[in-house]
N, C-alpha and C positions, 0 to 999 in steps of 0.2 A: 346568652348567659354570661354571667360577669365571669372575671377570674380571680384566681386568690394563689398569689405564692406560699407555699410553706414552708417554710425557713425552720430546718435542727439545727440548734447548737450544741457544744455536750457545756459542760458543767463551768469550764473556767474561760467559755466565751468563743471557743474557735468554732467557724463555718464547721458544720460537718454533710448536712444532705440539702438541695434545695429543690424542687420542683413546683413549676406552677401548673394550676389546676383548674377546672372548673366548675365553680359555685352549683350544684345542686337543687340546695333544697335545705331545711331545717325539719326537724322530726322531734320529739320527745326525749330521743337518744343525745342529739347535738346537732352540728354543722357536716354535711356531705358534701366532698369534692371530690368529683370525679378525674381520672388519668386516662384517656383513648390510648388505647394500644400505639405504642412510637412517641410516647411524650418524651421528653428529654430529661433525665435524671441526673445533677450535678451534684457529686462529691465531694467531697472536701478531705479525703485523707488516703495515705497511701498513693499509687500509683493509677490509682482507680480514674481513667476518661468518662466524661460524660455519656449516658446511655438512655439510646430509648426502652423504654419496657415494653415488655414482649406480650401483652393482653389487658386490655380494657380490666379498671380496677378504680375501685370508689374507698376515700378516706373518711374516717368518721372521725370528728375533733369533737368529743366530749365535753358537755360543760362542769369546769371546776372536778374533774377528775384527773389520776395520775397515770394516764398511758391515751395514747389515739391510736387507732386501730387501720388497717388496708386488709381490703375484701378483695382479693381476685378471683377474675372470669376465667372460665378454664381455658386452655388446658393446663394453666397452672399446677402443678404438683401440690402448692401450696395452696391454703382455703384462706385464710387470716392471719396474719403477721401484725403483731401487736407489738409498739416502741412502749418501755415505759419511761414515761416523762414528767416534770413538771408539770402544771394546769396550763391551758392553751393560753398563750397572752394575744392579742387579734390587736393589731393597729392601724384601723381602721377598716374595711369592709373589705380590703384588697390584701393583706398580707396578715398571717397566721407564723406565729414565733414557739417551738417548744424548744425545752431543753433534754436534751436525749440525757436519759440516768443508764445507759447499756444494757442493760437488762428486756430482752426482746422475747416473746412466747408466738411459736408458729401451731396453727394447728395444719395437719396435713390434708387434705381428700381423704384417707383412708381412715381420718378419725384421729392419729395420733396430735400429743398437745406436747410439745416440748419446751423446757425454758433455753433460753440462748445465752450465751457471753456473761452468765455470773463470775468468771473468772475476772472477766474485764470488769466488773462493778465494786470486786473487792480489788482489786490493783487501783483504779481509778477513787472510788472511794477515801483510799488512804492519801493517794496521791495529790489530791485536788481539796483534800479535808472537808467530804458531805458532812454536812453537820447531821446529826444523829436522827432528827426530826427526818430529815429527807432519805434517809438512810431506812427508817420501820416506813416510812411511805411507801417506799419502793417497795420493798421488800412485801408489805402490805397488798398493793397493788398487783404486783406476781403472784400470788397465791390467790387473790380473792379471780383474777384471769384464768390464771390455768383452771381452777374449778366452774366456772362461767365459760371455757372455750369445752371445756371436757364434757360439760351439760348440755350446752346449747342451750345458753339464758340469753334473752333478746338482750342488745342487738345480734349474737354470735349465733343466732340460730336460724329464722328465714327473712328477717325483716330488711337486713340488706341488700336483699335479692331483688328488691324494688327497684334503688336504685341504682343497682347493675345496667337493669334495665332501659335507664335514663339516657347509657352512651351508646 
């Protein structure tokens, strides 16, 4: 299986998450890359060291939508952990580029759907001057999730469970 880095930036260009992956598979939903438990997850802010993750988990980069999503295996606490982003930019078959807008929705195992770090989207927001457009995107994009991760609209409901499978 090929690999494919994924590269977050946030809004005015700084590294912020990087991990490389392995190519999957394509589906209706997007591009699947899977993370084997012990991948190495690189940082980019705060004091944060690189770290392996602690259970097998498959990414889904959506086409021409504002958020990519990570599906973990259990015993993760957490089911879905949704970035919302910019649309995936892919440059060439091997590296995958979003821009993180701060704005994260987990859904839990026991069902709960939270949104994350709106505080940090209006800070940043103002700070980095989203222009308004990207601004109801986001914003968009968060509500139309939280009600898609609270339903279980595919892909948030069994269809990732395939390619769980895959690692």
């Amino acid at each position: 299986m090929d690999g494919v880095d994924v590269v977050l930036r946030k809004y005015d260009g700084r590294p912020h998450r990087r991990v490389s992956t392995i190519h999957l598979g394509e589906d209706r939903h997007g591009t699947w890359l899977g993370t084997p438990m012990g991948t190495i997850v690189h940082y980019s802010y705060g004091d944060k060291a690189p770290a392996p993750t602690q259970q097998n988990a498959v990414r889904l980069v959506p086409r021409d939508q504002w958020w990519c999503a990570v599906f973990f295996a259990a015993p993760s606490h957490r089911d879905v952990y949704c970035d919302i982003t910019a649309p995936a930019r892919w440059h060439g078959p091997a590296e995958v580029t979003l821009i993180d807008l701060d704005l994260d929705l987990v859904r839990y195992r026991d069902g709960r759907v939270e949104l994350d770090d709106a505080d940090e989207f209006v800070a940043n927001s103002a700070a980095f001057g989203y222009p308004a457009e990207v601004v109801a995107r986001a914003r968009a994009a968060a509500a139309g999730l939280h009600a898609d991760l609270t339903n279980g609209v595919e892909p948030f409901g069994t269809d990732y469970r395939t390619w769980l499978e895959k690692l």
